[in-house]
N, C-alpha and C positions, 0 to 999 in steps of 0.2 A: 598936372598930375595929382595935386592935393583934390581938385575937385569930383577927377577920376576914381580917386581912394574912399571919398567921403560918399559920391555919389553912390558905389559896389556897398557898401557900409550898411548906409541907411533902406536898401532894395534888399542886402540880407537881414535885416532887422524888422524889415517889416515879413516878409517873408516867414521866417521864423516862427513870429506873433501870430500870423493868420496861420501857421500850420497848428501851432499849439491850441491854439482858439478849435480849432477841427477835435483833435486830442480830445479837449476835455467836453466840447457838447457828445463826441463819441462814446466816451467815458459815461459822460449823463444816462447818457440812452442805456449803455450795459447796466445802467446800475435800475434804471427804472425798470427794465426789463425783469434784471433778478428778484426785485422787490416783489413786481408783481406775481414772479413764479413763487417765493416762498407765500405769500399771502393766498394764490391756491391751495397752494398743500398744506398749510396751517388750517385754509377751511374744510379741505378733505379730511384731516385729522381728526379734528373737532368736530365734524360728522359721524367719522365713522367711532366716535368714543360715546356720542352723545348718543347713537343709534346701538352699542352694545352694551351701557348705561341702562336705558329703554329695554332690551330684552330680558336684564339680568331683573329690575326691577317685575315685569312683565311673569318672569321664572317665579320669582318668589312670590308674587301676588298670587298667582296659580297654585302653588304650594301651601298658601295660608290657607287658602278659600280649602280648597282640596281637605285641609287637615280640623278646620271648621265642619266641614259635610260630614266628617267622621264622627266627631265628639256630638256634631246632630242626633244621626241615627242611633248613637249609643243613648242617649237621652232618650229619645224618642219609644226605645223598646222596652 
């Protein structure tokens, strides 16, 4: 009977171990997964700042030049 007890023992224990083992490479994977999903959107982000950065610079160079061409012509006459 001892052997019978020891033997159901160590078959749940190993058991167990190989479910948990699943667990956490399962766990691995969600988390590589998330990682990779915010490491997207953080370079969407950074995109889309660095490209509205770009226009606003873009806006105001337009505006200098623009307000330069003025103070030309005034010179000029």
């Amino acid at each position: 009977m001892k052997k019978l007890f020891l033997l159901f023992a160590v078959a749940t224990m190993s058991l167990s171990i190989y479910s948990c083992r699943e667990t956490t490479e399962e766990n691995a994977e969600d988390t590589v997964e998330s990682m990779e999903e915010n490491v997207e959107e953080a370079a969407n982000d950074a995109e889309n700042e660095i490209e509205a950065a770009g226009e606003e610079v873009e806006t105001e160079m337009e505006e200098e030049v623009e307000g330069t061409d003025d103070m030309n012509e005034d010179d000029d006459m």
